[in-house]
C-alpha atoms as an extended CHARMM CRD file, in Angstrom:
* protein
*
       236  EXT
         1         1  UNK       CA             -1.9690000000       40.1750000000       31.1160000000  PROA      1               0.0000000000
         2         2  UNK       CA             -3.7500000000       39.4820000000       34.2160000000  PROA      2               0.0000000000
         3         3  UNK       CA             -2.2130000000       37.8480000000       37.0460000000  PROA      3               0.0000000000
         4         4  UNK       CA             -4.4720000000       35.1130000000       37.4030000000  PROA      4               0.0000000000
         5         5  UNK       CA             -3.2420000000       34.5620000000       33.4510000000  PROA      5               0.0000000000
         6         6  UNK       CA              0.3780000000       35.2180000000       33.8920000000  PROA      6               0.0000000000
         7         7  UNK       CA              0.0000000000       32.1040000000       36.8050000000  PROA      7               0.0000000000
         8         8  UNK       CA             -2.0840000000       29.6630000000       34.6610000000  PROA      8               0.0000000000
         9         9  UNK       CA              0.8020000000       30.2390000000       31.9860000000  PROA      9               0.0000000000
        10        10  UNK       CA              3.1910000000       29.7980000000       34.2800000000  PROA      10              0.0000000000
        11        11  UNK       CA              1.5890000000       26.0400000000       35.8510000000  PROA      11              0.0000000000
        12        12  UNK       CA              1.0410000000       25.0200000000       32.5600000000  PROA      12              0.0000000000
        13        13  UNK       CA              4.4080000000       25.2550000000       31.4270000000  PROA      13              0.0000000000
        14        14  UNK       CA              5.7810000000       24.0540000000       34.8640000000  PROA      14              0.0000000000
        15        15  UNK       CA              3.1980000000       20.9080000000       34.1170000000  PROA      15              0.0000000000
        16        16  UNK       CA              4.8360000000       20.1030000000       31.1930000000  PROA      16              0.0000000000
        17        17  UNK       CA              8.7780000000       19.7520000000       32.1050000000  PROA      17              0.0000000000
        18        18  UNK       CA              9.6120000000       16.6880000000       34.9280000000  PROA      18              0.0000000000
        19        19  UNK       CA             12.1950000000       18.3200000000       36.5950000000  PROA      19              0.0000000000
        20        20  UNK       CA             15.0650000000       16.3860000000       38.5830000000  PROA      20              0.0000000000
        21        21  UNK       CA             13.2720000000       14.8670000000       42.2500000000  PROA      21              0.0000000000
        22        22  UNK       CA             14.8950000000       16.6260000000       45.1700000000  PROA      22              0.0000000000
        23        23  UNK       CA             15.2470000000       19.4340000000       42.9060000000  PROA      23              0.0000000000
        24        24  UNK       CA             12.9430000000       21.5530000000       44.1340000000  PROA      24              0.0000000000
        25        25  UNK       CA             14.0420000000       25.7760000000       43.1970000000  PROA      25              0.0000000000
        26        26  UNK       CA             11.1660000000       28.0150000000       42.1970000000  PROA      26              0.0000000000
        27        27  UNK       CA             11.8600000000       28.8010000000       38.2870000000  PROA      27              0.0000000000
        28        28  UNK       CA             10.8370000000       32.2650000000       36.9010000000  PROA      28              0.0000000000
        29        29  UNK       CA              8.2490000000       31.9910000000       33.9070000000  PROA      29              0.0000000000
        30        30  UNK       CA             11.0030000000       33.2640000000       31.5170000000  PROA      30              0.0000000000
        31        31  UNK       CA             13.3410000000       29.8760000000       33.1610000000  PROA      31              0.0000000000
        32        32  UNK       CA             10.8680000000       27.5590000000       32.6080000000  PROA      32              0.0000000000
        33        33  UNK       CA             10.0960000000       28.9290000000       29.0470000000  PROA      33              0.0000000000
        34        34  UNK       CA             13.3950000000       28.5080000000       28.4310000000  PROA      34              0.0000000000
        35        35  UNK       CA             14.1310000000       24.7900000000       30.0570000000  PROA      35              0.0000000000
        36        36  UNK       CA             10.8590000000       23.7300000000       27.3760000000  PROA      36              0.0000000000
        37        37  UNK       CA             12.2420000000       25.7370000000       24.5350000000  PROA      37              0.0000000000
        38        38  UNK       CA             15.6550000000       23.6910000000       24.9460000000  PROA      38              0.0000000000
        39        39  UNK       CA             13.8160000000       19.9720000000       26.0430000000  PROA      39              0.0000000000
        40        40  UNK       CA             11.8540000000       20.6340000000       22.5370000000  PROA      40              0.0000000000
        41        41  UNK       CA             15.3700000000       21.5180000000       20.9430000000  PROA      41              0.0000000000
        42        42  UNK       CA             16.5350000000       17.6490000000       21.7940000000  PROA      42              0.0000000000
        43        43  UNK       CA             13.4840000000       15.6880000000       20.9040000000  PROA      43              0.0000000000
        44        44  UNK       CA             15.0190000000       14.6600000000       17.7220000000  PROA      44              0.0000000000
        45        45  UNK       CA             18.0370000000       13.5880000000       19.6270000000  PROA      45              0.0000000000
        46        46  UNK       CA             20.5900000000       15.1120000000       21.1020000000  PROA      46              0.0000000000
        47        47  UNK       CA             22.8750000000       18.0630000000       20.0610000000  PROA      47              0.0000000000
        48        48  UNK       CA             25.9610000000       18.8800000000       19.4790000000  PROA      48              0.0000000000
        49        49  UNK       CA             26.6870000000       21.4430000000       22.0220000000  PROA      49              0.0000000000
        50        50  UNK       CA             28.2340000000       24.5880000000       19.9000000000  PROA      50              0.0000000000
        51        51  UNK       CA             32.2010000000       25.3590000000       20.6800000000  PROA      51              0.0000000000
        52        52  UNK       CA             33.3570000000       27.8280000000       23.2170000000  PROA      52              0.0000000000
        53        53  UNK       CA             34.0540000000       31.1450000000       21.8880000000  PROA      53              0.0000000000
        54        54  UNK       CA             37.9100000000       31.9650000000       22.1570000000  PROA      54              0.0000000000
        55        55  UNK       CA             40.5320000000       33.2200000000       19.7810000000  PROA      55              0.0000000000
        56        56  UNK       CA             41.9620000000       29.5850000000       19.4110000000  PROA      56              0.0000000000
        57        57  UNK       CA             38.4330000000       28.8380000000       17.6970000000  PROA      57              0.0000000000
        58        58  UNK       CA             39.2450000000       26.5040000000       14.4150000000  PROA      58              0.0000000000
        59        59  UNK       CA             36.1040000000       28.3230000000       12.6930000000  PROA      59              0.0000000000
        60        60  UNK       CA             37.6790000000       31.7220000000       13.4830000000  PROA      60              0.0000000000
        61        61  UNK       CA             38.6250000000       32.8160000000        9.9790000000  PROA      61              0.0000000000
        62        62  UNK       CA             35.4020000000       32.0290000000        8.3800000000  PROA      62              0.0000000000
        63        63  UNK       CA             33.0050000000       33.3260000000       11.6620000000  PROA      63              0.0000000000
        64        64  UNK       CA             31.2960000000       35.9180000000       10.2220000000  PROA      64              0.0000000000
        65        65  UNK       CA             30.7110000000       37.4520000000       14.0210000000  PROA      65              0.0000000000
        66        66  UNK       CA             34.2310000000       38.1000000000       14.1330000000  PROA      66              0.0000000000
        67        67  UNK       CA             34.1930000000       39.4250000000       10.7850000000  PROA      67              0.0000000000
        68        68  UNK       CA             31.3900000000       42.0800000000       11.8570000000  PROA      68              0.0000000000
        69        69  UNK       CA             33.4950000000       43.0660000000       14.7100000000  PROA      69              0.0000000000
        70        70  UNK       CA             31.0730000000       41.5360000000       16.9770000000  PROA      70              0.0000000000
        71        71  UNK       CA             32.8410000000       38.5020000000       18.2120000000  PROA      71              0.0000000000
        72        72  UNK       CA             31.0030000000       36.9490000000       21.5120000000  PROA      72              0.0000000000
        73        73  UNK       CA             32.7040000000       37.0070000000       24.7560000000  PROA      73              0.0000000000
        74        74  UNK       CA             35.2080000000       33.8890000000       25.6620000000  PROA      74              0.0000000000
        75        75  UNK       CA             33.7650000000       31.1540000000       27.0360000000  PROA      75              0.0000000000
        76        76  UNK       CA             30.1310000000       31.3920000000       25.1500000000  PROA      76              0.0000000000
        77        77  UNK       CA             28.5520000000       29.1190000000       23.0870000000  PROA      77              0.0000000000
        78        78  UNK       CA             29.6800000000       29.9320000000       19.0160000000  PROA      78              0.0000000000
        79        79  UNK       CA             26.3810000000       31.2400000000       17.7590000000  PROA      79              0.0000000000
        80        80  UNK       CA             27.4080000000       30.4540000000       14.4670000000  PROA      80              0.0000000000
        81        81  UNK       CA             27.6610000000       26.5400000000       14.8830000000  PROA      81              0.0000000000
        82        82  UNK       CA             24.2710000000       26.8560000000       16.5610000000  PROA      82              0.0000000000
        83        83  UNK       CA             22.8490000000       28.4910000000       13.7240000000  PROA      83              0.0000000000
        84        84  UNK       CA             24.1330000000       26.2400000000       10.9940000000  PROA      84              0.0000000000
        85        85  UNK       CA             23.1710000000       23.2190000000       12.9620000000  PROA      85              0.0000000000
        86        86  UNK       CA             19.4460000000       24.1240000000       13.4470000000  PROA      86              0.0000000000
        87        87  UNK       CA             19.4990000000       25.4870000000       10.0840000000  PROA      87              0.0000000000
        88        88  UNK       CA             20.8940000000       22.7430000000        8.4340000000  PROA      88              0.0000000000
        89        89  UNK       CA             18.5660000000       20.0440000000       10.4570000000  PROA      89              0.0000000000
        90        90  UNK       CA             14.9130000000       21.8900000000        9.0970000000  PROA      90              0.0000000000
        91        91  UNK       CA             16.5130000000       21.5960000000        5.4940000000  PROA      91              0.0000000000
        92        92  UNK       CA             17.2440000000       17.7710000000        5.8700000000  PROA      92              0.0000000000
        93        93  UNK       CA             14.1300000000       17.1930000000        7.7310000000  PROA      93              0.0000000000
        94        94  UNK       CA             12.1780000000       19.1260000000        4.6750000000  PROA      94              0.0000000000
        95        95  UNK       CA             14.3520000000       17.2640000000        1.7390000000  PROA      95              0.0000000000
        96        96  UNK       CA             14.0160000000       13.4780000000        3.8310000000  PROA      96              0.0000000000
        97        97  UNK       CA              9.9530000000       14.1440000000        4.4650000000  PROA      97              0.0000000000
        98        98  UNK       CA             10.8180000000       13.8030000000        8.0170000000  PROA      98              0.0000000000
        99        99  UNK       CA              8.1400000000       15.4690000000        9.9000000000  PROA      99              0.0000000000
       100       100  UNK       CA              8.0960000000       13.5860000000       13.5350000000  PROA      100             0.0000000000
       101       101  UNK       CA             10.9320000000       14.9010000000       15.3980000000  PROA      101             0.0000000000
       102       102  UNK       CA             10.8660000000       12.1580000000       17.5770000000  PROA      102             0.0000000000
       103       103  UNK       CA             10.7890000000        9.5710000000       15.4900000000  PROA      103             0.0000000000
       104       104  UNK       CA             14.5360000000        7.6630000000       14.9900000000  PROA      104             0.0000000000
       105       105  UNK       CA             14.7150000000        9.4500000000       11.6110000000  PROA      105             0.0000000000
       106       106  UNK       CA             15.1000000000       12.6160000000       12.6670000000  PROA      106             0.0000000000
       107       107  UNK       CA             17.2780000000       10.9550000000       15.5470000000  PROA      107             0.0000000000
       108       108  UNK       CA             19.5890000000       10.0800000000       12.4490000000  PROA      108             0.0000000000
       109       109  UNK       CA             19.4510000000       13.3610000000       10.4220000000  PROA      109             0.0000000000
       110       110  UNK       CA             20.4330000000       15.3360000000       14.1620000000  PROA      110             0.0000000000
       111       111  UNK       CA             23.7530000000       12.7540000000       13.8590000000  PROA      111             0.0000000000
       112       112  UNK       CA             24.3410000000       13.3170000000       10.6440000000  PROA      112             0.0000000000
       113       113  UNK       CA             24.2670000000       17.1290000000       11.6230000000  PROA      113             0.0000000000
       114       114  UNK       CA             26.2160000000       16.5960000000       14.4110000000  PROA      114             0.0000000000
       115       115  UNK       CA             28.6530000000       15.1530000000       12.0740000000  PROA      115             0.0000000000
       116       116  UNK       CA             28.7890000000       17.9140000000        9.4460000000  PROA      116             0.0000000000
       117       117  UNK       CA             30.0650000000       20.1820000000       12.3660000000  PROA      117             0.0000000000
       118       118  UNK       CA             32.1620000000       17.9800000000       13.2000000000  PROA      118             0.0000000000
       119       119  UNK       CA             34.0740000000       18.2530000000        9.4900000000  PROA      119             0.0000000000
       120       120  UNK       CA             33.5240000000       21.5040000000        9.6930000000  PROA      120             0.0000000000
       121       121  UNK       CA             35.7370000000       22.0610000000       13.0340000000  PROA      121             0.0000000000
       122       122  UNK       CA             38.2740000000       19.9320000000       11.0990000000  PROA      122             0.0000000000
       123       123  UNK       CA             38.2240000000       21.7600000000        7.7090000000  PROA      123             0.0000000000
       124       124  UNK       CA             38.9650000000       25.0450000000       10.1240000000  PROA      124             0.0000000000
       125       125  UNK       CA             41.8090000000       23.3550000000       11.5390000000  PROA      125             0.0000000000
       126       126  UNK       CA             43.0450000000       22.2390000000        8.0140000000  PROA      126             0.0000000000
       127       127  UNK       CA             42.9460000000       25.7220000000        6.8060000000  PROA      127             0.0000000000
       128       128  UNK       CA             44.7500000000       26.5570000000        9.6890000000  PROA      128             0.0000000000
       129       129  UNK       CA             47.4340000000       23.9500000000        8.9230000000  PROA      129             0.0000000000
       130       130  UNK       CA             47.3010000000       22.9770000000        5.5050000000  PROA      130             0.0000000000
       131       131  UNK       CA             50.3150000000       20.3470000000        4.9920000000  PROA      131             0.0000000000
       132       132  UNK       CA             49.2010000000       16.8630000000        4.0750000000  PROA      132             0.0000000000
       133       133  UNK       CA             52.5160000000       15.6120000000        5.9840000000  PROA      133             0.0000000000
       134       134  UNK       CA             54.1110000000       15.9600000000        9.1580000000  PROA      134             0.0000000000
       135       135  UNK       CA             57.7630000000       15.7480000000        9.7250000000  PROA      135             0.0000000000
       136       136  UNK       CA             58.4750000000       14.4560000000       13.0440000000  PROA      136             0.0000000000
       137       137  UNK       CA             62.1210000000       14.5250000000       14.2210000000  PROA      137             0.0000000000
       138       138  UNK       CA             63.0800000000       11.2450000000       15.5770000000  PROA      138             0.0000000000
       139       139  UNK       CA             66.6980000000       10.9850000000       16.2090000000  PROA      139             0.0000000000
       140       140  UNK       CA             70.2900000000       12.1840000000       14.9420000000  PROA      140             0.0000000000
       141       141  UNK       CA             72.1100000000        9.7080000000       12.3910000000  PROA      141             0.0000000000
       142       142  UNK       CA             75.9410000000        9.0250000000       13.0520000000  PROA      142             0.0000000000
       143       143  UNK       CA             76.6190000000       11.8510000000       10.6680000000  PROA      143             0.0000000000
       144       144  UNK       CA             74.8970000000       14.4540000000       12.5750000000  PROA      144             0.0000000000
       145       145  UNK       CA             72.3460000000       14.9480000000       10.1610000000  PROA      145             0.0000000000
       146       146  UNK       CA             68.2640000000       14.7900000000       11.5820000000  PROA      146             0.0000000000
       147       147  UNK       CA             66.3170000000       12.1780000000       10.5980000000  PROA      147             0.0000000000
       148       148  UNK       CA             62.4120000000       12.4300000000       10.6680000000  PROA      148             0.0000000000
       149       149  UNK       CA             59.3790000000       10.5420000000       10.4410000000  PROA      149             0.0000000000
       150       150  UNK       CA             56.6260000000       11.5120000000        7.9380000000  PROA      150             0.0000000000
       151       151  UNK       CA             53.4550000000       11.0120000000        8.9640000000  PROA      151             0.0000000000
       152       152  UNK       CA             50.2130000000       12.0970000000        7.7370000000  PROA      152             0.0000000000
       153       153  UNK       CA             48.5240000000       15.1850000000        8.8670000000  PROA      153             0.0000000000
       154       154  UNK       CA             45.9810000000       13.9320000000       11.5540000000  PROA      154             0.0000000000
       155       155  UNK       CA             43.3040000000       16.1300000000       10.4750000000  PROA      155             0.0000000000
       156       156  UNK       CA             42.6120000000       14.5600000000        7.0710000000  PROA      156             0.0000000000
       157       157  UNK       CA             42.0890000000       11.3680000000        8.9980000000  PROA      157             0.0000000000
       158       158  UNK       CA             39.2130000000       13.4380000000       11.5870000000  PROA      158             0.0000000000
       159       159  UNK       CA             38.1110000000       14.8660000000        8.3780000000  PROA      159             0.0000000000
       160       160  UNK       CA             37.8200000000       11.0390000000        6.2950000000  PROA      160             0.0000000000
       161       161  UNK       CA             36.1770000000        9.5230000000        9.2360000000  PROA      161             0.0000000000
       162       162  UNK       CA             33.5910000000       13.0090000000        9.5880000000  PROA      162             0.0000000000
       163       163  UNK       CA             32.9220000000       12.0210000000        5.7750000000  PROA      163             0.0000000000
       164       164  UNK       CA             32.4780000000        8.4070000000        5.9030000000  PROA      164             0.0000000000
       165       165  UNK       CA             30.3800000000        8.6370000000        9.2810000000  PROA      165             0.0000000000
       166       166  UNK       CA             28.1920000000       11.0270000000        7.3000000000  PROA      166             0.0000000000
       167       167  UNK       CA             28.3020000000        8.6810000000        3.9200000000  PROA      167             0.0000000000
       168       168  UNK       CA             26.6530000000        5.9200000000        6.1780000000  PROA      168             0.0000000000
       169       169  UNK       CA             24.4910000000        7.9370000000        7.8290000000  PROA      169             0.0000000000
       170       170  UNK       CA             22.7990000000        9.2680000000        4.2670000000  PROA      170             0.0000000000
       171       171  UNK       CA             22.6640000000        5.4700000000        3.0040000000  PROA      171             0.0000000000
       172       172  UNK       CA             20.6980000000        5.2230000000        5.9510000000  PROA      172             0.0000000000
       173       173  UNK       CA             18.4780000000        7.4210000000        5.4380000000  PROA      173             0.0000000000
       174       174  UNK       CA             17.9290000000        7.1920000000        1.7960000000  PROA      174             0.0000000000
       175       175  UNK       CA             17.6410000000        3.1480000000        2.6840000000  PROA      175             0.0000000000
       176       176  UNK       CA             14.9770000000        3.3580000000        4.6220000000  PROA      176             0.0000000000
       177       177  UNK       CA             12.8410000000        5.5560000000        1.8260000000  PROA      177             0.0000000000
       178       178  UNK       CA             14.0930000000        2.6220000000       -0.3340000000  PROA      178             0.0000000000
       179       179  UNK       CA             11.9680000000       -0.0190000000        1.9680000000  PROA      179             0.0000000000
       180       180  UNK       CA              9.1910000000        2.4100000000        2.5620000000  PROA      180             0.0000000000
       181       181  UNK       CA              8.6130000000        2.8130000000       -1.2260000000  PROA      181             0.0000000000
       182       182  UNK       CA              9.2020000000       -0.6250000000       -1.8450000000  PROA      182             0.0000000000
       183       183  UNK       CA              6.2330000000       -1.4380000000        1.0210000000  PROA      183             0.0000000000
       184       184  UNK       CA              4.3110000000        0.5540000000       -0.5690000000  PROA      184             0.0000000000
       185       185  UNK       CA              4.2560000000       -0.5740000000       -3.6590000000  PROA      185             0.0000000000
       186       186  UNK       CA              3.8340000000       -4.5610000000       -2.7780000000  PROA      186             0.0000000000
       187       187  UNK       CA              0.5220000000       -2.0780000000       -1.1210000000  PROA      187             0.0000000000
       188       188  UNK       CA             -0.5090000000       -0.8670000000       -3.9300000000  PROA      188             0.0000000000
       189       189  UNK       CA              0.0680000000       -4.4920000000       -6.2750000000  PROA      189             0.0000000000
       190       190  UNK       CA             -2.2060000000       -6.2430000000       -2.9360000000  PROA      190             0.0000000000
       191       191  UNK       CA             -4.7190000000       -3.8100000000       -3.1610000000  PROA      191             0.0000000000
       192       192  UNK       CA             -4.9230000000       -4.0260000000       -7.3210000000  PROA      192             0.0000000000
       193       193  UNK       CA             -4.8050000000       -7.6170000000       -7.0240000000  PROA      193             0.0000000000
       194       194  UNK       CA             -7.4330000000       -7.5780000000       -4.2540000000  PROA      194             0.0000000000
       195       195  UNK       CA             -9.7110000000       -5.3600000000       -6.1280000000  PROA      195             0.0000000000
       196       196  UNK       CA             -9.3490000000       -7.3480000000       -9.1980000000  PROA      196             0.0000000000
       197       197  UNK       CA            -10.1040000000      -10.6010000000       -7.5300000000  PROA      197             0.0000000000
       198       198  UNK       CA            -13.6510000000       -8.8170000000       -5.5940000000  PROA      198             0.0000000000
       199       199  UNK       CA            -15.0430000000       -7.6060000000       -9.4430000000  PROA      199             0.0000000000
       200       200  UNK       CA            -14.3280000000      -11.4290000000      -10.3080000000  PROA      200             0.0000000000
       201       201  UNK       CA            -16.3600000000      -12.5970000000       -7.6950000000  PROA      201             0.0000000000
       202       202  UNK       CA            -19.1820000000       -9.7320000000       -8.0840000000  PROA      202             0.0000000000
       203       203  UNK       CA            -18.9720000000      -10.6310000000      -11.7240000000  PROA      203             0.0000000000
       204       204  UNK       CA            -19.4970000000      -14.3510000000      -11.3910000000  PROA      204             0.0000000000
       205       205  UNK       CA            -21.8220000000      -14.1300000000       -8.6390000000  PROA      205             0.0000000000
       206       206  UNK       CA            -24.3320000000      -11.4760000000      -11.4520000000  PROA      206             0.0000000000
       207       207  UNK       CA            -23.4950000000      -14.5560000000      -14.0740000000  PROA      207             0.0000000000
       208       208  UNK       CA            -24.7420000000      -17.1220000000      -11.8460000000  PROA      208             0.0000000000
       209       209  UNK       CA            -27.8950000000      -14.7190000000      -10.4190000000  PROA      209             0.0000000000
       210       210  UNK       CA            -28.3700000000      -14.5470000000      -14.6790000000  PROA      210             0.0000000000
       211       211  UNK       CA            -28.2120000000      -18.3220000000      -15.0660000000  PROA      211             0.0000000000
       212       212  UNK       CA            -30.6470000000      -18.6450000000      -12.0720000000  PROA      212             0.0000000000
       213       213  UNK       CA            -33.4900000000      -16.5190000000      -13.3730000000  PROA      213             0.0000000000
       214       214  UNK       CA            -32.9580000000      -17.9370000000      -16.6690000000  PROA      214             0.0000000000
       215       215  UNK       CA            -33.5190000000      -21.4680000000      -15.7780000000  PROA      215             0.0000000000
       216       216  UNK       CA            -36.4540000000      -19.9900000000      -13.2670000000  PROA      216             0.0000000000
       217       217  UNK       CA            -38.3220000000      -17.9660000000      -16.7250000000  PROA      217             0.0000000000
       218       218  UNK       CA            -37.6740000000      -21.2210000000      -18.7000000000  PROA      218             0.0000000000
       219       219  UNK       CA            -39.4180000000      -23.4660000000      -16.5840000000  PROA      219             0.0000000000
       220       220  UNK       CA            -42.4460000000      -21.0830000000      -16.1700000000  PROA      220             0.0000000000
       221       221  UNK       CA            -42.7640000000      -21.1450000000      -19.8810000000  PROA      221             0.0000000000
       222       222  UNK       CA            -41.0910000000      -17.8270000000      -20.9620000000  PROA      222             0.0000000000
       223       223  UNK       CA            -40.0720000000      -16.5310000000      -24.4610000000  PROA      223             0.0000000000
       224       224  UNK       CA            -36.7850000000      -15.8690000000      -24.6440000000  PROA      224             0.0000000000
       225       225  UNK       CA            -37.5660000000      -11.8330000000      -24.9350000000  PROA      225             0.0000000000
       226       226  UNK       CA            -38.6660000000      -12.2910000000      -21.3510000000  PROA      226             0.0000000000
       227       227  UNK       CA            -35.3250000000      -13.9880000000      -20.6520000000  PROA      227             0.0000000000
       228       228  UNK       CA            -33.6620000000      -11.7420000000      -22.0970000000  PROA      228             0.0000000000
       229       229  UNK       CA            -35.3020000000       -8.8540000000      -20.5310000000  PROA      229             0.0000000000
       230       230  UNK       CA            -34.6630000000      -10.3860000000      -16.8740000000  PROA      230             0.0000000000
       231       231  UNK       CA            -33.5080000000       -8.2180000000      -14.0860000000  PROA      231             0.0000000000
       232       232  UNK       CA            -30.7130000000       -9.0690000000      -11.9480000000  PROA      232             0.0000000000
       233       233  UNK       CA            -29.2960000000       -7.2530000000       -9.1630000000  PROA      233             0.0000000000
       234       234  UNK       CA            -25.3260000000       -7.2480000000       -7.4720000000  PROA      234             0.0000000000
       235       235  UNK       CA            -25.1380000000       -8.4600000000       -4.2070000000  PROA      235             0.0000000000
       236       236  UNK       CA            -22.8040000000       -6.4480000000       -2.2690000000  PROA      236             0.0000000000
């Protein structure tokens, strides 16, 4: 690639990003490819940004990174979550007909991803601590003996509200293709109906353009072959 190429690429994609005022660095092509590449990445709303890498990670067990022996470096964005989010957001997009990723729809389906990886975190940290109780020690009766509170494991409740967050969210959704199909059919019935009604009209308007000539061939003395053999023609 030329030079005078490689600096027409480079404007253009410099022309398309509105970078902060005052902040005024010189980007490397590569930079600004990637500051487009992750402005595109949030049109549909934005992201959840993936964990941080680190051996207290709730996904650990089931990171199949770590399980190749190639676990990122601490402190890096889990590749894994990134994966199954983007994933996970062109299946619902392709299943909801949602094509327009900046329309609100696809603002909702990036929530209800969000959402998912959300419960997933919290299933990690369930199968990392799988009571449904908690036994909290509260005190010492006059006996001696402990006594403790029971409460319930916090993480089913992160993990209920994950599910009912994402219940509404998909009521949503499938709502709105409710009304759309519903629109379109009171569409379709107005555009029947109107059809119906126009062939009415073209229909009487021939049956009144037959009555015409027929009175017209009668007073000039016509047989009735001749009226019968009148021509008419639709008016459109």
């Amino acid at each position: 690639m030329s030079d005078d190429s490689t600096q027409s690429s480079e404007t253009s994609t410099q022309e398309q990003l509105v970078l902060p005022m005052g902040f005024d660095q010189e980007f490397e092509l590569h930079e600004l490819r990637l500051l487009k590449l992750c402005l595109e990445r949030t049109d549909s709303g934005p992201r959840f940004s993936p964990i941080a890498c680190n051996d207290e990670c709730p996904i650990r067990r089931t990171c199949p990174f770590v399980r190749m022996g190639r676990k990122p470096a601490d402190g890096t964005s889990c590749p894994w979550e990134e994966m199954v989010g983007d994933r996970r957001f062109i299946k619902l997009c392709s299943q909801f007909g949602v094509d327009d990723l900046e329309s609100v729809d696809a603002a909702t389906l990036r929530e209800l991803v969000n959402w998912e990886i959300m419960e997933m975190r919290f299933q990690g940290e369930y199968s990392e601590s799988p009571k449904t109780v908690e036994r909290m020690l509260r005190g010492i009766d006059h006996n001696g003996e402990p006594m403790f509170d029971i409460k319930p494991n916090p993480v089913i409740r992160h993990i209920e509200k994950a599910s009912a967050r994402k219940a509404k969210l998909n009521e949503s959704m499938l709502a709105t293709r409710l009304d759309k199909a519903k629109h379109a059919e009171l569409r379709e019935a107005k555009d029947a109906s109107t059809l119906a009604a126009e062939y009415a009209r073209r229909i009487e308007d021939m049956n009144r353009e037959m009555r015409d000539k027929r009175k017209l061939i009668a007073k000039r003395g016509g047989s009735d072959e001749e009226i019968e053999d009148a021509t008419y023609t639709v008016k459109e």
